[in-house]
C-alpha positions in Angstrom: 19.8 -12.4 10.0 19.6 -15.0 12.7 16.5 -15.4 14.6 15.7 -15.5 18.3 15.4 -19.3 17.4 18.7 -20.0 15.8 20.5 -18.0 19.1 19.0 -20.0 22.2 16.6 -16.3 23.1 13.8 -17.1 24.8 10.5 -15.9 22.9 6.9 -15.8 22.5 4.1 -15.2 20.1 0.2 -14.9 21.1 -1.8 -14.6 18.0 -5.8 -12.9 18.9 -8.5 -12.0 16.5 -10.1 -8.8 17.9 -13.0 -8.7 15.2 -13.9 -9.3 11.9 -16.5 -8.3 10.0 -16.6 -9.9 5.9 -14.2 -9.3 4.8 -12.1 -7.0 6.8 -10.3 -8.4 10.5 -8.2 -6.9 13.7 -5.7 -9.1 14.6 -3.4 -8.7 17.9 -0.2 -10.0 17.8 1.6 -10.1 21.4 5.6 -11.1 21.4 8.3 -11.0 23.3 11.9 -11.0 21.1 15.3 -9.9 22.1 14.2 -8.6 25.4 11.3 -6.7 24.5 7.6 -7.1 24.7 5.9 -5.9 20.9 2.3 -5.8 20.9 0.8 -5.4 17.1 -2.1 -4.5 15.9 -3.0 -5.7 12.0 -5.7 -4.5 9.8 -6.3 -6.8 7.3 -8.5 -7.2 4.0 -9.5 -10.2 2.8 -9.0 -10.2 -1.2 -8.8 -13.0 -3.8 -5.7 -13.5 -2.9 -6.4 -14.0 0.7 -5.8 -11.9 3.3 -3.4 -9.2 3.0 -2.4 -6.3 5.9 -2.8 -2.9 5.0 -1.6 -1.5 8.4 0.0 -2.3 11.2 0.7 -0.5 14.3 2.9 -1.6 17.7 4.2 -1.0 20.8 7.4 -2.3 22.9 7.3 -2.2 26.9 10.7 -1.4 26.7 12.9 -0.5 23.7 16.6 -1.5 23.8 19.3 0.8 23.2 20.3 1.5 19.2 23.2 -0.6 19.4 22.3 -2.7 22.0 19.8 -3.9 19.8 21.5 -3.8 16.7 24.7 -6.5 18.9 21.1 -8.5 19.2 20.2 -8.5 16.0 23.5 -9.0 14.3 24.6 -12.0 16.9 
């Protein structure tokens, strides 16, 4: 699947630690992809492995069409 990248799209990723506490962390991810503005929000756990996510939640400003979308994706 191509990326924004590998078409010309314009994009943008803002990474932002909310909090963390030991071994646990909020992190905000804000990005703009195909048109649309995403913002995440990751709960991570640190383990000994490193640190995994063990949810995620988002939002998008403004959600494209299904197949809209899916011409975007696809190229």
């Amino acid at each position: 699947m191509p990326t924004p990248a590998d078409k010309g799209d314009p994009h943008d990723v803002r990474f932002e630690v909310l909090d963390q506490t030991e071994a646990q962390a909020v992190l905000k991810i804000t990005d703009y992809v195909f048109g649309v503005w995403f913002t995440d929000y990751l709960s991570l756990l640190k383990t000994d492995d490193g640190w995994c996510v063990v949810n995620k939640t988002y939002y998008a400003d403004k959600m494209p069409e299904a197949p809209e979308a899916a011409k975007n994706l696809l190229g």
